[in-house]
C-alpha positions in Angstrom: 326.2 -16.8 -6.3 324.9 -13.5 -8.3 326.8 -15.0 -11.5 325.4 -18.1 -11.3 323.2 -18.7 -15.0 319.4 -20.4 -15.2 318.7 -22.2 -18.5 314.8 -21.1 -18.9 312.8 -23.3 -20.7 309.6 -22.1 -22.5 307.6 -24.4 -25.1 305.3 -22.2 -26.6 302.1 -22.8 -28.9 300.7 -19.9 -30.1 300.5 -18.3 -27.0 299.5 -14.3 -27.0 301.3 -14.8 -23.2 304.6 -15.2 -24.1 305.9 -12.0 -25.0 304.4 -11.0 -21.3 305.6 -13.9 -19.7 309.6 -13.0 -20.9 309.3 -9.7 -20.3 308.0 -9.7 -16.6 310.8 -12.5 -16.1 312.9 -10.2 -17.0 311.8 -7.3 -15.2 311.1 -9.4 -12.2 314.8 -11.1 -12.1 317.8 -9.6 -9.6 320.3 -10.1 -12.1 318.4 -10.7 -16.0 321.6 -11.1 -17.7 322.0 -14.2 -16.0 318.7 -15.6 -17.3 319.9 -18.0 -20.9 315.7 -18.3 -22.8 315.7 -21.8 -24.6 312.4 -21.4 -26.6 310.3 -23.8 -28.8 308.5 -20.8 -30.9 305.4 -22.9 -32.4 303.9 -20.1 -34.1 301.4 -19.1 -37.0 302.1 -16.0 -39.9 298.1 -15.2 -39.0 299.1 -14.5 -35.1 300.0 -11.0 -35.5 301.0 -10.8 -31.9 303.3 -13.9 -31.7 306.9 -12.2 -32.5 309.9 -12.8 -31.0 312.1 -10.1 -33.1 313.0 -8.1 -30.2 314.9 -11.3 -29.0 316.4 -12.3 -32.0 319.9 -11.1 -32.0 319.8 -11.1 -28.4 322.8 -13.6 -27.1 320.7 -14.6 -24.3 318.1 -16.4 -26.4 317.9 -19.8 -28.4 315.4 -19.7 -30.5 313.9 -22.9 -32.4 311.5 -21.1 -34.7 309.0 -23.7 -35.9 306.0 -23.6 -37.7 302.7 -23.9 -36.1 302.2 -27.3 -38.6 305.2 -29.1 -37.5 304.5 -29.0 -34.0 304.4 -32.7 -32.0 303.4 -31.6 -28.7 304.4 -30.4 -25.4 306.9 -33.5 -25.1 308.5 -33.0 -28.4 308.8 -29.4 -28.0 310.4 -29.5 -24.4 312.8 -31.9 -25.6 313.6 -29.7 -28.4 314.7 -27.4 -26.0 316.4 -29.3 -23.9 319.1 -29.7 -26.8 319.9 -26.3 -26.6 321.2 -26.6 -23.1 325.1 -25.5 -23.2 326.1 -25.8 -19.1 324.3 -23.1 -17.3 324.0 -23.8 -14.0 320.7 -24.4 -13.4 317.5 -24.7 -15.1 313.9 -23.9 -15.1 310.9 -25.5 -17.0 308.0 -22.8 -17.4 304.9 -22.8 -20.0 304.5 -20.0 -22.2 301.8 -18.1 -19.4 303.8 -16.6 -16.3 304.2 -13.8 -13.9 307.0 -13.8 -11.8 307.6 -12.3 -7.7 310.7 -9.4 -7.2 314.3 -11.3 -7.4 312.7 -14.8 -8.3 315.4 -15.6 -9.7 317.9 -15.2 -6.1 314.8 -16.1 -3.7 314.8 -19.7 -6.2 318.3 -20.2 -6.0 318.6 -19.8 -2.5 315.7 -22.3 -1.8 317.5 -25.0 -3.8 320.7 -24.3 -2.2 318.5 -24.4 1.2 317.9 -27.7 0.2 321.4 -28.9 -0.6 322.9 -27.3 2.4 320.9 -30.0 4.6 322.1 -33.1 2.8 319.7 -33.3 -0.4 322.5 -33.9 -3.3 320.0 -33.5 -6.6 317.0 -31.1 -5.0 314.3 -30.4 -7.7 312.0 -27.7 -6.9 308.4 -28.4 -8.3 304.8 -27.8 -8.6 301.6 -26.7 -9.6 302.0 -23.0 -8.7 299.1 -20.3 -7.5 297.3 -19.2 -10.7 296.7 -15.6 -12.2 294.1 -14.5 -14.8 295.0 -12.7 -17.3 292.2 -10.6 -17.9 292.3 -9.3 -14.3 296.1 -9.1 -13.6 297.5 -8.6 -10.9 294.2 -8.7 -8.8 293.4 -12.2 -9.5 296.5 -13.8 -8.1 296.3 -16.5 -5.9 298.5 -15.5 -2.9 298.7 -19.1 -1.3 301.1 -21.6 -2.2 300.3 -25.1 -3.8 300.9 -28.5 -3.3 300.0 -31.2 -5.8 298.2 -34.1 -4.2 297.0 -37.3 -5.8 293.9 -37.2 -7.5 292.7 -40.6 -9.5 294.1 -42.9 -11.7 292.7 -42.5 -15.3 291.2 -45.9 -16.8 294.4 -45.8 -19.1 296.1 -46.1 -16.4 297.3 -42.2 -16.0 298.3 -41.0 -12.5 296.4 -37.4 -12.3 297.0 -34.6 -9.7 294.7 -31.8 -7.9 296.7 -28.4 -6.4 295.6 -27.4 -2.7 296.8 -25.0 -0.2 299.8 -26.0 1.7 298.6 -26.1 5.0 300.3 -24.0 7.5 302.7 -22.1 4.8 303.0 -19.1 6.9 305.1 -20.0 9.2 306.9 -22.5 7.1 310.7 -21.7 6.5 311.4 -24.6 4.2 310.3 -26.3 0.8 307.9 -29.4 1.8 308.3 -32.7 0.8 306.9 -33.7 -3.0 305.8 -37.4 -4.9 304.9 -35.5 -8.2 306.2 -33.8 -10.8 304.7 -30.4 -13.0 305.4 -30.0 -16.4 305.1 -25.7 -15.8 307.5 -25.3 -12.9 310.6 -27.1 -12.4 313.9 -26.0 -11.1 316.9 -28.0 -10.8 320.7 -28.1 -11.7 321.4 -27.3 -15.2 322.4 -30.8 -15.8 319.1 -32.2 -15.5 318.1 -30.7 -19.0 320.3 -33.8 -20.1 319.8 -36.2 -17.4 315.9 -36.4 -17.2 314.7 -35.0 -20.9 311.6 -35.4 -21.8 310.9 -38.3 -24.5 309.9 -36.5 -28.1 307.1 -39.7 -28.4 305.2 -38.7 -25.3 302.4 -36.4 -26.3 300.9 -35.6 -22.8 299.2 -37.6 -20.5 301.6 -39.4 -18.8 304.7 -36.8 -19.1 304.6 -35.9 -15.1 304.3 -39.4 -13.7 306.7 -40.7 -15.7 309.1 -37.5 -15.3 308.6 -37.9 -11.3 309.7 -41.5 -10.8 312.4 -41.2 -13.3 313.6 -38.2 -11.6 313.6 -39.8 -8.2 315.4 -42.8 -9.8 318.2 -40.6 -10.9 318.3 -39.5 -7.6 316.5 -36.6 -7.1 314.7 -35.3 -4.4 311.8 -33.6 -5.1 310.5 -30.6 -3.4 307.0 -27.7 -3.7 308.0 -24.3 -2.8 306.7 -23.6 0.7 306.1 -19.8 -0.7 305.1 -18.3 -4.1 307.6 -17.5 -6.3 305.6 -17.4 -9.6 302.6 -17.6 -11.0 300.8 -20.0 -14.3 298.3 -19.1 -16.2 295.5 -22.6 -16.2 292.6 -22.2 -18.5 294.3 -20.7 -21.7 290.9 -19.8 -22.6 290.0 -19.2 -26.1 293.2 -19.7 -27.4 294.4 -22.4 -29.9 296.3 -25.4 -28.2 298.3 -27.7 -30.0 295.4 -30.3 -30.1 293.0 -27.9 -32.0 295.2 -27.9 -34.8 296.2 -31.2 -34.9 294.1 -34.0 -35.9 296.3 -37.0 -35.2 296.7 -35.9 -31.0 295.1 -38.7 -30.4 296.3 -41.7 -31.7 299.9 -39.6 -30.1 298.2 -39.6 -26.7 296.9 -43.5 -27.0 300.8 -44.2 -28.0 301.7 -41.9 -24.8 299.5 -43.9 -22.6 301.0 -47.7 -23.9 304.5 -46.6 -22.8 303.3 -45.3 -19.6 302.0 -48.3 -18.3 304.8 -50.4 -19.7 307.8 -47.7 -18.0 305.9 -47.9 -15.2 304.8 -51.5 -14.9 301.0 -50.3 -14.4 298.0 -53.2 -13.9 300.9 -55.7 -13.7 302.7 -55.3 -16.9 305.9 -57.0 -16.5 308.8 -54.5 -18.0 311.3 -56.9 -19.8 314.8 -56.3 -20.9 314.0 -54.9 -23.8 311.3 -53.1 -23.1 314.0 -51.0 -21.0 316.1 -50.7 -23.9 313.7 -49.0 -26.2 313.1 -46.7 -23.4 316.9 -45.6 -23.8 317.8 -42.5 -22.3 313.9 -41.7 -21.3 314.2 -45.2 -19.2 314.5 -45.0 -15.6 317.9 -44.0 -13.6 319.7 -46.2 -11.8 320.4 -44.6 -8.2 317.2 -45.9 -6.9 314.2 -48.1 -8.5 310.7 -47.8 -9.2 309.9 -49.4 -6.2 311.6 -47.0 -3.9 309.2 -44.1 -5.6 306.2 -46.3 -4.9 307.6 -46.9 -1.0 308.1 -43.2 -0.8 305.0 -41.6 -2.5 302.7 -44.6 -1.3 301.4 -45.2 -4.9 301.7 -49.0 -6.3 301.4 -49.1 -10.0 300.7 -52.8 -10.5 297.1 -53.1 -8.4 296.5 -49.1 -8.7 297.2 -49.2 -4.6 297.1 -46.5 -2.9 298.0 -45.9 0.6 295.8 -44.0 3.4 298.5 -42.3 4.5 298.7 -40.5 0.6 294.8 -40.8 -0.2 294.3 -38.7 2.4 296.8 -36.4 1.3 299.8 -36.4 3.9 303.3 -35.2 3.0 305.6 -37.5 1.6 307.4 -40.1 1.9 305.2 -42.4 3.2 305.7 -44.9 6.1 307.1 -48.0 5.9 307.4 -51.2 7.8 305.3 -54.1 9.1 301.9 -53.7 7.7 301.9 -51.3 5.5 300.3 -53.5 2.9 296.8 -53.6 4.7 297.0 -49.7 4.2 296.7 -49.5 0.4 293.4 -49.5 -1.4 292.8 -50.4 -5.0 289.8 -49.2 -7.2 286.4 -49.6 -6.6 284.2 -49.6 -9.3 280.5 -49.7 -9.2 277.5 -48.7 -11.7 274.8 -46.4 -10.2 271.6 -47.9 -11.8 268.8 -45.7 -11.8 265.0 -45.8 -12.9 264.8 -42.5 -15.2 260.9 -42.3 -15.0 260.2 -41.8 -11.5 263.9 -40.5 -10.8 263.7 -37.2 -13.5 260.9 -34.8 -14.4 262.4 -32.8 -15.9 264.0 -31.5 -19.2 266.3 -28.3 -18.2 269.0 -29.7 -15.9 272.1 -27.9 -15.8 274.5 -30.5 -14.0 273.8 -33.9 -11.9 276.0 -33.9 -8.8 277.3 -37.7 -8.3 278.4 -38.6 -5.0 279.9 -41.5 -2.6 279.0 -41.0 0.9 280.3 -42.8 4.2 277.7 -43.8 6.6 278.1 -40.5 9.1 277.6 -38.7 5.3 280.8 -38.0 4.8 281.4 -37.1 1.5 284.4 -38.9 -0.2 283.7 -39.0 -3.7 281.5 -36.0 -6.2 281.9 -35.7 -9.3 279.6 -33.2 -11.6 278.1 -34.4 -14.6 277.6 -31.5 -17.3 274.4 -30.4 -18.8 275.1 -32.0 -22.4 276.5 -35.2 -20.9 274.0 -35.7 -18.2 270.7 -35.3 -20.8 272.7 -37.5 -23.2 273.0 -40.8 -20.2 269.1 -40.5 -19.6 268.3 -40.0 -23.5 270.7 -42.8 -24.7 269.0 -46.1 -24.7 264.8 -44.8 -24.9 264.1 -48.2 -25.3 265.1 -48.6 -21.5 263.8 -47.5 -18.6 267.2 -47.5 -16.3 270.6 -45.5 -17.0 273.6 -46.5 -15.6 276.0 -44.1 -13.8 279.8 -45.5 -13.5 282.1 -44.8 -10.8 285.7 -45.2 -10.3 286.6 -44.3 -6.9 290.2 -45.1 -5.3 289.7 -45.7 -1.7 287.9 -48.4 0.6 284.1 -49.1 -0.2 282.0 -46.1 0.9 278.5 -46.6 2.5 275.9 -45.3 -0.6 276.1 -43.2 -3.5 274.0 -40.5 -4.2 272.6 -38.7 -7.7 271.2 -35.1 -7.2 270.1 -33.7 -10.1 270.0 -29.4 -10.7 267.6 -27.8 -12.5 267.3 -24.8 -14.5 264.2 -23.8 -13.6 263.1 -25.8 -10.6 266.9 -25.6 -8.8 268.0 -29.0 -7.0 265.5 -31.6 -7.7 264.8 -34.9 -5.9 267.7 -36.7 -4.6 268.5 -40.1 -5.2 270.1 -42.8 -2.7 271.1 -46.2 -2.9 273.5 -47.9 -0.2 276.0 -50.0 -1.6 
């Protein structure tokens, strides 16, 4: 098993990270000669920091050296990589910002193997992994292990995901159950560098929904790590991403979001023929279908369901049976309307706190509104006296909403209720 070989694939965009994150995977690995780097280099002659010389006549590293301009994206990049694959026998997808535990490389091998030895054919190892900071490394590592649980669909349609604490991971001696799928930490056989690429169109919402239903259709089970075995770096503060430099992103990510919903049949869309054939090989797999992901992760893409069972974020899969259908909940979408003269006073709030409340004030639903955008909803229509608020809130209809206003000077200010 020491011999076996990982394909590590890093897309990097002028990251001052990666050189930090190869070396400590390095250090950090039992056996770093088995370790093959595929690398998407998206890098700028002004970064002084960004070289990879050290590596370059290094037989363990595939280089693509591309220039900052050409870049296309996370999507395009990781697929770059993914040509490089030549057989290893397994392979892990990272970012560019990592640290790594003593003898990742054995403890992650012998957790997919873990997996296999109980029945799981394809196991994929997965997840939104415990952050560090690096300005304040290694003291600012998260030491509990993450789950990724559903968060909200986006109005285009995008499935989006929140980390948390796996409960009970202490005593836990086995990777738990997973519905999604994260872009920074993925470990499988090598062969699903060619099975499940990533498609070079996608820009980047939309790349781990997509990836997680058309892994599980290819038959792969999908797994978080009940322990850490890594780190990933979130905020990538004050450093250029590829979006900064490029000024078409967004038409890229509207494109993105089209072929979700159509691969994914998302507020009804009806996936024809040949809409699966210009999906080629970034189509779905054929050892399951899209409806045995939405059984299993309790997520309907047609209606935006979603079923108690995930919404109130149990493992998967899901159960099934007689009656399951009076368990899902679509959106609920509501506009807060509020009189701005008697409901503000003043002209220094920080944030506005938004919230859905049950009747025994349960909160189910808060969302903060910033500074800028909050003073821009009163200040938008002066003509008017009433703003409107809009919620979109995945779940069954909560009791009243709530607007709570923060102030500079005066702190929190008067609250406003309303019962729905």
């Amino acid at each position: 098993m020491d011999n076996k070989t990982i394909f590590v694939q890093i897309a990097s965009y002028r990251d001052p990270e990666l050189l930090h994150t190869i070396k400590d995977a390095l250090d950090k690995a039992s056996n770093p000669d088995r370790l093959v780097f595929g690398i998407c280099w998206q890098h700028s002659t002004e970064d002084a920091w960004d070289s990879l010389e050290q590596y370059q006549n290094d037989p363990r590293f595939r280089i693509l050296d591309v220039n900052y301009k050409e870049a296309q994206g996370a999507c395009w990049a990781r697929n770059q990589i993914q040509q490089l694959y030549k057989g290893e026998d397994y392979t892990l997808q990272l970012d560019s910002h990592h640290r790594f535990i003593e003898n990742w490389d054995q403890e992650i091998i012998d957790m997919l193997e873990g997996l296999r030895s109980k029945g799981h054919a394809k196991p994929l190892l997965t997840g939104y992994i415990p952050s560090y900071n690096p300005e304040n490394d290694p003291e600012d590592r998260v030491q509990v292990p993450w789950l990724m649980n559903f968060d909200r669909f986006t109005p285009e349609g995008i499935i989006f995901f929140l980390p948390a604490a796996i409960p009970g991971w202490e005593s836990m001696t086995e990777p738990i159950p997973a519905r999604f799928y994260s872009g920074h930490f993925t470990f499988a056989d090598g062969i699903f560098a060619e099975e499940v690429q990533h498609d070079p169109t996608f820009y980047f919402h939309g790349e781990e929904i997509t990836i997680a239903v058309r892994a599980y259709t290819h038959g792969y089970d999908s797994f978080h790590p009940h322990k850490i075995l890594a780190w990933h770096e979130y905020t990538r503060k004050g450093r250029t991403k590829q979006w900064d430099d490029d000024p078409t992103w967004g038409e890229r990510n509207r494109i993105t979001h089209e072929k979700t919903r159509k691969l994914l049949g998302v507020d009804g869309h009806t996936i024809t023929e040949e809409d699966r054939l210009s999906f080629g090989k970034y189509g779905l797999g054929t050892v399951r279908t899209i409806e045995d992901w939405e059984k299993h992760s309790g997520i309907r893409f047609s209606d935006r369901g979603i079923q108690t069972h995930t919404k109130q974020n149990h493992l998967a899969p899901n159960p099934s049976g007689e009656g399951v259908d009076e368990t899902y909940y679509q959106e609920f979408k509501h506009f807060i309307d509020i009189h701005k003269p008697s409901a503000f006073q003043h002209d220094d709030y920080e944030f506005c706190a938004v919230m859905l409340e049950e009747e025994d004030g349960t909160q189910v639903y808060r969302k903060d509104l910033g500074a800028a955008e909050f003073l821009n909803m009163i200040n938008k229509d002066k003509d008017s006296d009433f703003m409107n608020i809009p919620i979109t809130f995945q779940g069954p209809k909560p009791y009243k909403w709530v607007v709570w206003p923060n102030s500079k000077e005066h702190g929190w200010a008067k609250k406003i209720e309303g019962v729905l």
